[in-house]
N, C-alpha and C positions, 0 to 999 in steps of 0.2 A: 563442589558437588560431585556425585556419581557418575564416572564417568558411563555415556550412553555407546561410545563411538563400536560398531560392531563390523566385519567385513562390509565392503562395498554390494549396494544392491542389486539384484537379479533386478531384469524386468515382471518375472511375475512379485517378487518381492515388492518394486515398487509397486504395484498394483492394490496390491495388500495392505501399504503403509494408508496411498491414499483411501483406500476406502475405510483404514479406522478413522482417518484424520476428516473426513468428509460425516462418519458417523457422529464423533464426538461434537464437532460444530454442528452440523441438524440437531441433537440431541442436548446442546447445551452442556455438555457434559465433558469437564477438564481433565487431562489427561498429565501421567506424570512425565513425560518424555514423550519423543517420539516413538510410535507404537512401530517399531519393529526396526529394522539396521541401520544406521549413520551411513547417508553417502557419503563417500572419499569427495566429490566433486561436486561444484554448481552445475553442471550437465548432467550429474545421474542426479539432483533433486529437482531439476525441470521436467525429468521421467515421469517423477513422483505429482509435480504440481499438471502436467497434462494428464495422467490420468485422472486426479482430483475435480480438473475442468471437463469432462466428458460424466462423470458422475453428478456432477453438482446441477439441480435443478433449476437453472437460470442461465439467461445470455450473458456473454458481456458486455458490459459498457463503456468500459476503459482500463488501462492500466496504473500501477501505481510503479513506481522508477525509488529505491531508495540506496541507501547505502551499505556494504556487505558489513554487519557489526563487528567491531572490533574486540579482541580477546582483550581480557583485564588486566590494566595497564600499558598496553597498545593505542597508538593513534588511531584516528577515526580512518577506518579504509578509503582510498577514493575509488572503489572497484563499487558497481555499479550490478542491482539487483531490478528481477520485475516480480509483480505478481497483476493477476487478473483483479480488476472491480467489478462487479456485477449488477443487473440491471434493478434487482430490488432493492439494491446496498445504499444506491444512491439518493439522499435525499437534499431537496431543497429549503436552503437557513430560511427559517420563519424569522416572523417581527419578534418573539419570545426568546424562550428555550426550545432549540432542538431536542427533541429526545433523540438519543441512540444506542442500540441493545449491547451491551458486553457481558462477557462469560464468566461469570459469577465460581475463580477458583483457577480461572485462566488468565493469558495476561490482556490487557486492556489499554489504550494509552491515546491520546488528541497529538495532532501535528501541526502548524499554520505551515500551509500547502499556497502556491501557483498552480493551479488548475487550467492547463491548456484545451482546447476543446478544437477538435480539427474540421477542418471543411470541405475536404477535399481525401478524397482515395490515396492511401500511398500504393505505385506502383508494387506489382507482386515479386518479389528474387531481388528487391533492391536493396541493399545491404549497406553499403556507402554512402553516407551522408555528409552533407557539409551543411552547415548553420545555417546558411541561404536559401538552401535546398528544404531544411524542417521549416523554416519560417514562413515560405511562399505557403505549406501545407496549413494555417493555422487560419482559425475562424474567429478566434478569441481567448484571452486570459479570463481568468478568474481570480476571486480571494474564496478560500476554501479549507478545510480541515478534513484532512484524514481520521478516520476512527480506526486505529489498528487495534487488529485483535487475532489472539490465537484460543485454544482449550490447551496449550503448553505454556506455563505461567514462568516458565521456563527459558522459552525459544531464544530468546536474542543471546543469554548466553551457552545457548549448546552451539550458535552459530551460523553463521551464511548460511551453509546446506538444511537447516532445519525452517529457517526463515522463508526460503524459496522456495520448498518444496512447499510448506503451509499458505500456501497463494501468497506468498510475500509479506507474511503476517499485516495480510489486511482485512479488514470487514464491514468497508465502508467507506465512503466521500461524502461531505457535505458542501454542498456548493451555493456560493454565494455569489455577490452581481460579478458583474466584466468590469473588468479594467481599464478607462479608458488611455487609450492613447498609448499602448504598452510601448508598442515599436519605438518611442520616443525615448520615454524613459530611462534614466540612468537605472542598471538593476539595485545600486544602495540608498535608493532616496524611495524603492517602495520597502519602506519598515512593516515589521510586525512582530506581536509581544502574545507571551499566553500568557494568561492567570488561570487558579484555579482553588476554585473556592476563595476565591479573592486575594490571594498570594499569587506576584508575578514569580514566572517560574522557567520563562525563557523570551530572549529577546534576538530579532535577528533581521536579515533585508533579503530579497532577493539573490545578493550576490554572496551569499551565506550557500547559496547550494552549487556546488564545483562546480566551475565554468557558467554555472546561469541556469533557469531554468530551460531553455535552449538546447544545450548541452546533454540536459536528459531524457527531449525530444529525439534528438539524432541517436542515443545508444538504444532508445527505446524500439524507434526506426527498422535499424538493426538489427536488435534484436529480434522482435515479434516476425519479421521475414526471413529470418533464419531458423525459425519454427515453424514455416509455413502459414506463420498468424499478421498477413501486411494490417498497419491499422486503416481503419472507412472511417468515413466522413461522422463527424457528430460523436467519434472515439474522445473519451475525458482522456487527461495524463496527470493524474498528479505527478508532480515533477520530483518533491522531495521536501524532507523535513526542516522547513527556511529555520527554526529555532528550535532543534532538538526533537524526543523525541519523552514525552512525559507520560509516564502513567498516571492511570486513572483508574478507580474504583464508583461502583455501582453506588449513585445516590449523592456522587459527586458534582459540581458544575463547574464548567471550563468558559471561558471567554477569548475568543480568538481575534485581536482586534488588528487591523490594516490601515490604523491610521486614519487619514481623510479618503481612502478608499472605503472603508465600513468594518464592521466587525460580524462575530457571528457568536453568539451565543449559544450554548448547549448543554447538556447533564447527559449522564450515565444513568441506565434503569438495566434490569437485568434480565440477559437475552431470555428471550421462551424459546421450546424447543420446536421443530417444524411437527406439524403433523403429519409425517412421509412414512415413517418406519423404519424398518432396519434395510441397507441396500442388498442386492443382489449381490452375489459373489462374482 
């Protein structure tokens, strides 16, 4: 492909990036690249996705934790990404097909996710975590599916800094019941498999995502206080992609299933655009 990579961004720069990246998703409307310079770094594309967050017309609801994509022919990075979930994105698995919107030219893709859901406040400037320290935080597991999506049909391979500054190439959680008894559980005996359109197309367990779901509790931890963003009580985490990370097209259906924990069911339909306008400079 083209290379995009352009000097490292200014802050009004990033500014900039975010508000085409912030138009294109309102607008429905895909984008061939990142619309304006490749950060050199995962810190100048968290510029980019804090300004994207202060534009975007919703709260948050959670986090999504995944992994930084790896160049072509490269292992799978074990370096550790965030982007925001937001409070409309989140929807709860019906007895059917979920519906959920993707960008019709953009990229699109379902993940079978552990979905953490917190109970408690994490203190504010706390940066260090130990596994005992995220778990005491946690109010419950979930089985759940990420709906990632960008209007760059492109992102994962222009890479990390494109993926993170576009809210962590996500556009959505769908959540499904709790898990009982998680504390208990070995993490490789909770399985889980996608199909899609009826072809399985990834299989995987809990301990499929480095060090655990746990593991990207504490970097999440972390991370979000060291942006000044501690996570509060009723904060979702998706944790990470337990079986890959599959694309999907509009009019497609996916099935996420967990085993004797439940499955989830859903299709692709094609996002509409918001009725907002063009944003403010």
């Amino acid at each position: 492909m083209t290379s995009l990579a352009a000097p490292a961004a200014t802050y009004a720069e990033a500014k900039d990036v975010a508000r085409r990246l912030v138009e294109a998703r309102l607008a429905a409307r895909p984008l061939a690249g990142i619309p304006g310079p490749l950060p050199d770094t995962l810190d100048q594309a968290y510029q980019i996705q804090d300004a994207a967050i202060a534009l975007w017309p919703d709260e948050i609801a959670g986090w999504k934790v995944g992994r930084v994509p790896a160049a072509p022919g490269e292992e799978a990075s074990s370096e550790r990404l965030a982007g925001p979930i937001f409070r409309r994105q989140v929807r709860q698995a019906t007895p059917g097909e979920t519906p959920f919107p993707v960008l019709v030219g953009g990229f699109a893709a379902v993940e079978a996710e552990f979905v953490i859901r917190l109970g408690a406040d994490a203190p504010a400037g706390k940066v260090d975590w130990s596994l005992d320290e995220a778990a005491a935080l946690v109010a419950a597991w979930h089985i759940g599916v990420e709906t990632a999506g960008s209007p760059m049909a492109e992102i994962n391979a222009i890479g990390g800094v494109a993926v993170a500054g576009d809210f962590g190439n996500n556009a959505g959680v769908i959540l499904g019941p709790e898990v009982p008894g998680w504390r208990e559980r070995p993490l490789d005996s909770m399985a889980c498999e996608v199909t899609i359109d009826g072809r399985r197309i990834g299989t995987g367990t809990a301990a499929s995502i480095p060090g655990g779901p746990l593991e990207s509790l504490v970097f999440l931890l972390g991370h979000c206080a060291g942006r000044g963003l501690p996570l509060r009580a009723g904060a979702l985490v998706a944790t990470g992609a337990a079986t890959g990370v599959h694309d999907i097209v509009s009019g497609q259906s996916s099935v996420v299933s967990f085993g004797a924990l439940g499955a989830i069911a859903c299709r692709a339909e094609p996002a509409r655009p918001f009725a907002l306008g063009t944003l403010a400079p």
